[in-house]
NULO-35860 format. One record per residue: x, y, z of N, C-alpha, C in turn. Coordinates in steps of 0.1 Angstrom, whole numbers, plus 2048, in hexadecimal, padded with zeros to 3 digits. Last residue first. Layout:
N
XYZXYZXYZ...
//
This chain:
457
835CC2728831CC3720826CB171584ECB573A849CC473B83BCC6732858C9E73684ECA573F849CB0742872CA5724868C99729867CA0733874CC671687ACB971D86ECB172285DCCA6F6862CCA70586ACC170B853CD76D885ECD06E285ECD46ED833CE76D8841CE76D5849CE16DE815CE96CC81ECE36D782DCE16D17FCCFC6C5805CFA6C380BCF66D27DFCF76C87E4CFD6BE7F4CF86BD7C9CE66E17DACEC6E17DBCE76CE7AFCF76EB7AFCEF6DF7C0CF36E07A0D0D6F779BD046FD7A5CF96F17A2D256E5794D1C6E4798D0E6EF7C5D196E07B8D246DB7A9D1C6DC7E4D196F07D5D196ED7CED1C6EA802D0E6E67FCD156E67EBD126E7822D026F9813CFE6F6809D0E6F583CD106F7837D076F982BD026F484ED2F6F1840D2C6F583DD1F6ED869D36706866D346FC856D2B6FB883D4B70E877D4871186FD437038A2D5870689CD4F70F890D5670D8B5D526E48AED5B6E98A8D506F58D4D566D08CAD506DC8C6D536E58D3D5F6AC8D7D676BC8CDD596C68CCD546938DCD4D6998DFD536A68BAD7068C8C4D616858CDD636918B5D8B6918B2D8169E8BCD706988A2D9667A8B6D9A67D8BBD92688897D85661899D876718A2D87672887D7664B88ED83650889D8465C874D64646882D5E649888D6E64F853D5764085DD6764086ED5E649840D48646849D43637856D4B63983FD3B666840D4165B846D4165384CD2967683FD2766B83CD2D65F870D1F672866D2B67685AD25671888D1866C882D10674873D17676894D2865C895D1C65A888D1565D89ED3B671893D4066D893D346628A9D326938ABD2C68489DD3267A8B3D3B6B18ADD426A68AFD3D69A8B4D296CB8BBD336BE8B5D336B28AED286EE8ACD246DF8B4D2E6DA8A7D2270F8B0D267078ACD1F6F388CD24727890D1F71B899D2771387ED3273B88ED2E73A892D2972F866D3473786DD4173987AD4273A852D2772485DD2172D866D2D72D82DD2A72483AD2D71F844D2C72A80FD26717818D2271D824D2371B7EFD39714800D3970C804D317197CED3A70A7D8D377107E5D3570D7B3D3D7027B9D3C7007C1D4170878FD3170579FD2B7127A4D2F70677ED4D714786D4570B78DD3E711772D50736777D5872D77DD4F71E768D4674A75CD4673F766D4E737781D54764773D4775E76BD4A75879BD65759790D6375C786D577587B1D6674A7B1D567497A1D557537B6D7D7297B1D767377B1D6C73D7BAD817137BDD897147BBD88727796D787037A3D747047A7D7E70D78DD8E6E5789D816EC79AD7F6F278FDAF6E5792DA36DF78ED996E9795DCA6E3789DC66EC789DBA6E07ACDD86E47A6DD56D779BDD16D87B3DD96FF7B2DE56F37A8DE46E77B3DC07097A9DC970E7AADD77057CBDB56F87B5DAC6F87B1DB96F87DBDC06FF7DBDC16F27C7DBB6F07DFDC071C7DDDCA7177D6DC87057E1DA071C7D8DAA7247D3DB67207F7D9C70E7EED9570C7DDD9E70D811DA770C80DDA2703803D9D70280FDB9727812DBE717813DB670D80BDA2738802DAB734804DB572A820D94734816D8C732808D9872D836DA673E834DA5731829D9B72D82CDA875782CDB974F82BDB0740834D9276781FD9876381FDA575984BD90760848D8A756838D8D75A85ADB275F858DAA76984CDA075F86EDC5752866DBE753864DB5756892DC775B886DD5753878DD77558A1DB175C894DB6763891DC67628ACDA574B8B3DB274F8AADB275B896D8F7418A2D8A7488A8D9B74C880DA3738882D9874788DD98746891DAD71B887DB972788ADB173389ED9E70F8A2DB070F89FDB5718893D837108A2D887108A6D93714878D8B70D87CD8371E88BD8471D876D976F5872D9E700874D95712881D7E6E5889D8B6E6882D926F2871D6C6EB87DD6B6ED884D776EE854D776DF856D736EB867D736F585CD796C6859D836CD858D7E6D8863D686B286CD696BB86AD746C684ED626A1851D596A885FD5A6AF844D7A69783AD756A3842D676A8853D88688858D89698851D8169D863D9466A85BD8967185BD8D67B86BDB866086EDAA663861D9F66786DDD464B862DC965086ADBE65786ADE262886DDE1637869DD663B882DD660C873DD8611874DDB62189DDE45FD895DDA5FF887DDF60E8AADF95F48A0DF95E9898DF15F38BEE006038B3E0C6008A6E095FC8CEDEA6008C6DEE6108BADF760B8CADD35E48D1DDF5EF8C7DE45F88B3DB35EB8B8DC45E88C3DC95EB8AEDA25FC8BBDA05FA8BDDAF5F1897DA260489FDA960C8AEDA660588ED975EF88BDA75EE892DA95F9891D7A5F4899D825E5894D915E3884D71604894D71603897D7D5FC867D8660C86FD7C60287CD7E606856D8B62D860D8E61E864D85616844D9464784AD8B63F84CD9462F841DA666183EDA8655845D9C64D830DAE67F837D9E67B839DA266D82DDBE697833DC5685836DB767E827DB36B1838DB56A6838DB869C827DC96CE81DDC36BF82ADC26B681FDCA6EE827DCC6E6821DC66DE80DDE86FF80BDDC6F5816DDE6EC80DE06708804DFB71180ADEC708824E1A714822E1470A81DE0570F824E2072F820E2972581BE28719824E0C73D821E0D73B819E1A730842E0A750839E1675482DE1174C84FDF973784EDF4745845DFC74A848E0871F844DF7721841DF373185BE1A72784CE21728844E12723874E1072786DE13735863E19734878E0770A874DF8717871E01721878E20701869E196FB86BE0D70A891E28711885E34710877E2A70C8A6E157038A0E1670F896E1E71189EE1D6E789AE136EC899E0F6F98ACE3A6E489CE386E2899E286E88C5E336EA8BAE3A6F68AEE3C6F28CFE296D78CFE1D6E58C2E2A6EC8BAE2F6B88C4E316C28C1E266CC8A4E1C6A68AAE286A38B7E276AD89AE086868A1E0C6948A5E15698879E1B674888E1367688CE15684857E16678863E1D67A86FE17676866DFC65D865E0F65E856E0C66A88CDEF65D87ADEB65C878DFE65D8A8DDD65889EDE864F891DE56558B6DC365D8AFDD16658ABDDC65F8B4DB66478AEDB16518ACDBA65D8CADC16388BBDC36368B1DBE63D8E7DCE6428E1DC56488D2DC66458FCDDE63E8F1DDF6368E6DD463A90EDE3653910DD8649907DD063C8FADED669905DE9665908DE16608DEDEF6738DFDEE6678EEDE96628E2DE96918DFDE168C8E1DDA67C8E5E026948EFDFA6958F1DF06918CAE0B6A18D1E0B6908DFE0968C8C4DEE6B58C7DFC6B08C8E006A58AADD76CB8B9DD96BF8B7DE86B8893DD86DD89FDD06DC8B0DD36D387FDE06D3884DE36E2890DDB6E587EDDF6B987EDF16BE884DF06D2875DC56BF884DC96B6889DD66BA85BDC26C6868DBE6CC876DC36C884BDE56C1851DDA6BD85CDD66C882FDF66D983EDF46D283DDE66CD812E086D781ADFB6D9826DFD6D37F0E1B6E8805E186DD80BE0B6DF7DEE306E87E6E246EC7ECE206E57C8E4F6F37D5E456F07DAE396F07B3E626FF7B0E4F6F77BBE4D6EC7BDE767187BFE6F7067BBE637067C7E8172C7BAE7472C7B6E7271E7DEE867337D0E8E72E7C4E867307EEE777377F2E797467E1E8673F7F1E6D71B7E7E637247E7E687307FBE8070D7F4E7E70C7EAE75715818E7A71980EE8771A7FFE8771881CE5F711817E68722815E71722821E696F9816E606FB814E62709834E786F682AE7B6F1821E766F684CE686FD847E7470A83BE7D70784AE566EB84BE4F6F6844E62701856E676D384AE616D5842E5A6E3871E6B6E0866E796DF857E6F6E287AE516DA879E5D6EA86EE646EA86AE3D6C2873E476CD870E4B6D685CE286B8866E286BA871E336BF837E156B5841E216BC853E216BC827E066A9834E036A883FE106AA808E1C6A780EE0F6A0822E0E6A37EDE286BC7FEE2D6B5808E1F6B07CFE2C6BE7D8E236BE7E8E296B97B6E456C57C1E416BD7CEE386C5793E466CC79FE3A6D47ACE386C6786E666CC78AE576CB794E516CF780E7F6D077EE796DF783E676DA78BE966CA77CE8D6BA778E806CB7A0EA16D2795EAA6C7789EA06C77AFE8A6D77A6E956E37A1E986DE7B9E806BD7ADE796C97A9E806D27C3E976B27B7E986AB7B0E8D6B67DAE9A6CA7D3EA36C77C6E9D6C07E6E7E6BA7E1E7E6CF7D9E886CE7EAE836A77E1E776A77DBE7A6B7800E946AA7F7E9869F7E8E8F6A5813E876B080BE8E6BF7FCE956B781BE7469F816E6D6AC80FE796B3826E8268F81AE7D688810E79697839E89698831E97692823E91694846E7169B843E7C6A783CE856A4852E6868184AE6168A841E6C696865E7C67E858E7767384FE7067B871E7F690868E8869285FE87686888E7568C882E6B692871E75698891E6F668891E76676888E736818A0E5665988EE5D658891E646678BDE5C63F8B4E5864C8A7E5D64A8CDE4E6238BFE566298BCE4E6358F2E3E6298DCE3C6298DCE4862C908E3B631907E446278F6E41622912E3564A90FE2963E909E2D631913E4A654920E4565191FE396478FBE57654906E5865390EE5464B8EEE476648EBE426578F5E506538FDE4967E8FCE386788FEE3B6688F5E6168A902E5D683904E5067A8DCE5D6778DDE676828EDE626808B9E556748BBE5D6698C6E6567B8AFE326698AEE3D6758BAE4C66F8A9E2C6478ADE296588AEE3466289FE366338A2E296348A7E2163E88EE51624896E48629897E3B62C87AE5A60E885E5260B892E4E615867E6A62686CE66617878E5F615867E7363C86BE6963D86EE6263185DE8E638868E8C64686EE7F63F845E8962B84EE8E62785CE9262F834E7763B83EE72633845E7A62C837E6E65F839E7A65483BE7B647827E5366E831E5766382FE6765B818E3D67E81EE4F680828E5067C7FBE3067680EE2F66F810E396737E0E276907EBE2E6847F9E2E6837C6E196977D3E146977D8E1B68A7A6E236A77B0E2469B7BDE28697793E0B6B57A0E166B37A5E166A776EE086BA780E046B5786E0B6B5755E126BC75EE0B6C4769E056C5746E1C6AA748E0C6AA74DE0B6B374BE386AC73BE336AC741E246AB766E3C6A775FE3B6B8750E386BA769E3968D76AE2D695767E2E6A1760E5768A759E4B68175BE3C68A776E6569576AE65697762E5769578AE5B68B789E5769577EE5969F786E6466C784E54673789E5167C78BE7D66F77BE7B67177DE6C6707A3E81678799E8668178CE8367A7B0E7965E7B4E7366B7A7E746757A7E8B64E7A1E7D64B7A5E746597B1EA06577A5EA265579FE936567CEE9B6517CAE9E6617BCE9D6617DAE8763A7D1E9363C7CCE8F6477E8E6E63E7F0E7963B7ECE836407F1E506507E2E5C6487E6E6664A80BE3E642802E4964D7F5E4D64480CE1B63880BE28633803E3564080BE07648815E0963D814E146377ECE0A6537FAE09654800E0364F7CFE166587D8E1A6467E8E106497B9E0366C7C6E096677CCE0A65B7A3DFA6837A7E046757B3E0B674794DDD69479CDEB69079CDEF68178DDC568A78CDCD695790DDC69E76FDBB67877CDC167877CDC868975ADAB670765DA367C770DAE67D746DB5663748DAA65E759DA166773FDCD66F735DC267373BDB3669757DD966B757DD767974DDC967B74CDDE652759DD965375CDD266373CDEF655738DE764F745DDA64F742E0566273CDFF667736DEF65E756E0F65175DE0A65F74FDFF66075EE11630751E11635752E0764277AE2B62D774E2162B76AE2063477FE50628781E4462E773E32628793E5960D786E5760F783E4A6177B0E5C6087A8E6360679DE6460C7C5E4760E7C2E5661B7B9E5C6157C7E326067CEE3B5FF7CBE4B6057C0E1760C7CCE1E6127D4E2960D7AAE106007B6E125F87C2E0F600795E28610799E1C6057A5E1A5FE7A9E2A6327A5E316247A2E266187ABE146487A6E2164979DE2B6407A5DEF6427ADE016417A3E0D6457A0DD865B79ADE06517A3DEF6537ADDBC66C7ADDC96727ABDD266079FD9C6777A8DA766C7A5DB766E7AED8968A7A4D9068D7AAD9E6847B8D6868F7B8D746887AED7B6867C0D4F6AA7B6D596A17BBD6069C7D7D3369D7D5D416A37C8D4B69D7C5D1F68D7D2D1C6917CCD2B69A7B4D186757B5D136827C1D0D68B7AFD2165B7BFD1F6617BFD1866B798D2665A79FD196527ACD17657795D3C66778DD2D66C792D236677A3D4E6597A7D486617A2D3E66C793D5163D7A0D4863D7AAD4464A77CD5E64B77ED51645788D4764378DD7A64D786D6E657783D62654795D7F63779CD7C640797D7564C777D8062D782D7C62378FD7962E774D96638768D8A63B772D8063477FDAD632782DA963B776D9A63F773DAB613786DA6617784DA7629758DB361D75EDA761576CD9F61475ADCA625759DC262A759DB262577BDDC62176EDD661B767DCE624794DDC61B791DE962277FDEB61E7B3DCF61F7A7DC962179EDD76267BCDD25F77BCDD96077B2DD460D7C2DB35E47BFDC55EA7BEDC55F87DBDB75F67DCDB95E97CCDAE5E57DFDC86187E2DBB6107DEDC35FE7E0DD76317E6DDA6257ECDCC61A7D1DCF6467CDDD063B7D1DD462E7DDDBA6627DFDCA65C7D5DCB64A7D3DA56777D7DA466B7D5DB76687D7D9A69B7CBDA66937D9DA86847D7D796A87DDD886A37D4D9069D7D7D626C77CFD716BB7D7D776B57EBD566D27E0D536CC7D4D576C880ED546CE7FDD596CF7F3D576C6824D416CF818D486E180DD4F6DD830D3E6B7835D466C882BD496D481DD2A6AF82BD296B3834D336BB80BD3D6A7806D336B6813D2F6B9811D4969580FD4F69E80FD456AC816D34682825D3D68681DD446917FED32679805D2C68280FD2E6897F8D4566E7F1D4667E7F8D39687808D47657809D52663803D4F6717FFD3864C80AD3564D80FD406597DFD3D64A7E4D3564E7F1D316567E7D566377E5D536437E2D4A64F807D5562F7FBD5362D7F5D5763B824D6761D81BD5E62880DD61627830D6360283BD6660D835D6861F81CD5D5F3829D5A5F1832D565FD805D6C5F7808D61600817D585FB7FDD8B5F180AD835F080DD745FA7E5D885ED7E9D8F5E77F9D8C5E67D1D8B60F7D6D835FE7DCD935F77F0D856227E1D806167D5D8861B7FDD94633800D9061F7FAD8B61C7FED9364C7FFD856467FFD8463880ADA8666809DA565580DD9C6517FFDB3684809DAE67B801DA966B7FADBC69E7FDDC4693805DBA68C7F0DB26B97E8DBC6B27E9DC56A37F1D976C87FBDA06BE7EFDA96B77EFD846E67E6D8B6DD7EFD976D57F5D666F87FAD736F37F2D796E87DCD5A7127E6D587047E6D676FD7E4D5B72F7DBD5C7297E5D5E71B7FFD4373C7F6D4E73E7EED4F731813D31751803D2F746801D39748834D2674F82ED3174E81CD2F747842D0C758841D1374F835D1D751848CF976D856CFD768851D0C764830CE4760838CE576E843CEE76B81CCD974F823CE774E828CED75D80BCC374681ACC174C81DCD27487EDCBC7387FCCC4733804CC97427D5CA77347D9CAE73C7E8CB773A7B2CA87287C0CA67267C5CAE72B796C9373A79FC9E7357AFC9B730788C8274178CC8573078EC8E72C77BC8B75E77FC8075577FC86748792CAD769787CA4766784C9975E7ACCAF7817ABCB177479ACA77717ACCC379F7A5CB779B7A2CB578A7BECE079F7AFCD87A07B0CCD7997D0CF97B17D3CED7AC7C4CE27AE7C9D1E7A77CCD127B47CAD037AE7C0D2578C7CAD2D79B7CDD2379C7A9D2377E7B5D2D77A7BAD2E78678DD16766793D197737A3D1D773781D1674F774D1375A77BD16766782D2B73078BD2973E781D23747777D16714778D1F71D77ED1F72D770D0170A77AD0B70077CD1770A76ACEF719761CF470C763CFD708781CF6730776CF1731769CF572379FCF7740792CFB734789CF47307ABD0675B7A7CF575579FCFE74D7D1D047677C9D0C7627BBD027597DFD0678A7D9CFE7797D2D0A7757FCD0F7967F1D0D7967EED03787818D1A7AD816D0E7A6806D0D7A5812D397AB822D317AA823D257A47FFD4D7A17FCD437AB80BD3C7A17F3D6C798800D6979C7FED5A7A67D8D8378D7E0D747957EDD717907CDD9B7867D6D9B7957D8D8C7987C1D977707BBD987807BFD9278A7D5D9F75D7C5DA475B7BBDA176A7E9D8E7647EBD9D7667D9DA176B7E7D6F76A7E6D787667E4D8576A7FDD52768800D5E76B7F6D64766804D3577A7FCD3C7777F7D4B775820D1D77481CD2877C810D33774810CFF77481BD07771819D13777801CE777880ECE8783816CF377E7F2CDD7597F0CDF7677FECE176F7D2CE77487E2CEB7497E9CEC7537C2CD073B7C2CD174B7D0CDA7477A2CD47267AECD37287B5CD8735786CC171E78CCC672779ACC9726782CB86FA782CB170778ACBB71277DCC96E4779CBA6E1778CB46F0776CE96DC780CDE6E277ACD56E3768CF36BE76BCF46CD774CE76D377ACF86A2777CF96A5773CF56B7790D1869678BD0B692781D0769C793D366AA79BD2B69F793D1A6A2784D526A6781D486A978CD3A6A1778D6D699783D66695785D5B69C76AD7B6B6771D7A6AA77BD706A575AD7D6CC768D746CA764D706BC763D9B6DF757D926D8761D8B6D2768DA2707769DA46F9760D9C6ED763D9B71E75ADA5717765DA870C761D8172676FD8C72B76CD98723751D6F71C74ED7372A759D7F732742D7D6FE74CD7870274AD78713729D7E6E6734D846F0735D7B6F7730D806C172FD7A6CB731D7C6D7736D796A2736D806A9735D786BA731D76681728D7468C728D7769A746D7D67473DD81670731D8467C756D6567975FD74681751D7B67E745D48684751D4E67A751D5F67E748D2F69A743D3C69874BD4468F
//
């Protein structure tokens, strides 16, 4: 079913993007622990059975069927497969530095098994044609769904929004300018109008950019001393309550893209203790590492938001844990060697993440217990489907079989060497991280299988 065509789903999403094609023979995921948030299961030692690409069963231990295949996941975690709502695969336009292919597989190598692609490609996917154009090239991938996400403004240039519905009927799932804010408040509030007749959100950069002009990191003693332009952390924050106000005005569903402070964090409960059509996601990195990070010019920590304080990151992991902030999403951005090797100022933002996002949020967040592993199945899975109203996101019966398997004990280290992706930047090199995703599924169909001790896998 190509992204064009559509389709509903038994978990009431429509199943876009679709990777390759239906499963060939029953798959038995069997003796591991069965987690999902989306309805309340928690079973210690269960299976999970698919059945024509789809969940036929989810708890309690069943009778594998003739010619089925069966996966040993004693030890290891089955839940509904992880869903990324923000990342950037650079095609077309730069498949240099990744594709999409090269991306979906890097996706299924950490666990998921959807992502929603950003539009700020070359050109802009802000058409129905370029977003039909990214659906195509991820049937050929047949690796992790991609479900491309169409710009706001042609261009991305805030002037004159783009043609949503036309865009939506060719697989788009959202709308976003990001890498760049929408500047004019006017254009903001009528494409959140405009997308509340489709039913999508619209995912924004909350960036001030005359706040934020030419800086280069969090803007406070750090950049100081390392003698950088900071971005104040009220570039971000102006923009964020700006978006909450014009969604009460217009009644639409505004998304908030890769949240990184306090303030922002006590915007957004404001907003949702209203009944605001709010939702937000953080990066792994934003919940994990500082602008401390930057020390030593380190271009591997440059991204925008940039890192900021220890107490803006505790403030984003406890509105993760409360749920203030519904969906973590990695900003996956790939780079050339040779543009982060810039001086700091000059080189590009962005890191990888889809293949250490897992690790880092069972490092920073479970192991401390901050988060309890149904909190993070459902901030990477649950919540991210049911927002975006994606296929997936469930292990309910008739629902997709996509599915993550993941070893919540697993020790590894970080070789960006070793990665799918083409992108190598990651400030994460050489740190070892616990939990690590195993067998991935899409459709009823294992995408990816990664080393296991004998028998596990």
């Amino acid at each position: 079913m190509s992204a064009a065509d559509g389709g509903a789903t038994a978990d009431g999403g429509t199943d876009r993007g679709a990777a390759g094609r239906s499963a060939a023979r029953p798959l038995l995921l069997a003796g591991g622990r069965v987690l999902d948030p989306s309805q309340g299961l928690d079973v210690a030692v269960g299976d999970v059975l698919l059945v024509d690409g789809r969940v036929a069963h989810a708890g309690a231990r069943v009778s594998a069927p003739d010619g089925a295949e069966v996966v040993d996941c004693t030890g290891l975690v089955v839940s509904p497969g992880f869903v990324d709502v923000h990342c950037h695969l650079r095609e077309p336009g730069r498949e240099d530095v990744e594709t999409i292919a090269t991306g979906a597989r890097a996706a299924a190598a950490g666990g998921f098994t959807a992502v929603c692609a950003m539009p700020n490609t070359d050109p802009v996917t802000d058409n129905q044609a370029a977003v039909g154009f990214i659906a195509r090239q991820a049937q050929r991938a047949d690796a992790a769904r991609v479900h491309p996400i169409g710009a706001i403004t042609l261009g991305q240039k805030g002037e004159r929004l783009a043609e949503f519905g036309e865009m939506v009927a060719a697989g788009a799932v959202a709308v976003s300018d990001d890498g760049k804010p929408v500047v004019s408040a006017q254009i903001m509030r009528t494409a959140l109008e405009y997308a509340r007749a489709f039913g999508i959100p619209v995912a924004d950069h909350c960036e001030e950019p005359t706040l934020a002009h030419g800086g280069a990191m969090n803007e406070g003693v750090v950049s100081m001393k390392l003698g950088l332009k900071g971005i104040p952390s009220e570039a971000e924050e102006i923009m964020a309550i700006r978006d909450i106000l014009l969604a009460r005005r217009t009644g639409g569903h505004v998304h908030l893209c890769h949240m990184s402070t306090r303030g922002s964090v006590e915007l957004i409960r404001w907003g949702k203790e209203r009944g605001i059509r709010v939702t937000a996601e953080v990066c792994p990195h934003h919940l994990s590492l500082t602008e401390h990070e930057v020390e030593g010019y380190r271009t591997n920590a440059k991204m925008n938001p940039p890192l900021r304080t220890a107490d803006d990151v505790a403030a984003l992991q406890e509105a993760v844990r409360d749920g203030t902030i519904d969906v973590v999403a990695t900003d996956h951005a790939p780079h050339h060697y040779d543009e982060k090797e810039r001086e700091f100022a000059d080189a590009p933002n962005g890191i990888v993440g889809l293949e250490t996002a897992l690790g880092v949020l069972v490092t920073w967040l479970v192991d401390p217990g901050i988060l309890t592993y149904a909190q993070l199945v459902d901030r990477m899975a649950c919540a991210p489907a049911r927002i975006f109203n994606l296929p997936g996101g469930t292990l309910r019966s008739g629902a997709v079989g996509d599915v993550t398997v993941f070893d919540p004990t697993r020790a590894w280290t970080v070789d960006p060497a070793r990665f799918r992706s083409k992108g190598r930047n990651t400030p994460y090199a050489g740190r070892t991280l616990r939990g690590r995703a195993l067998v991935t599924v899409v459709g009823g169909r294992v995408v990816h299988r990664d080393a296991a001790p004998a028998g596990r896998a």
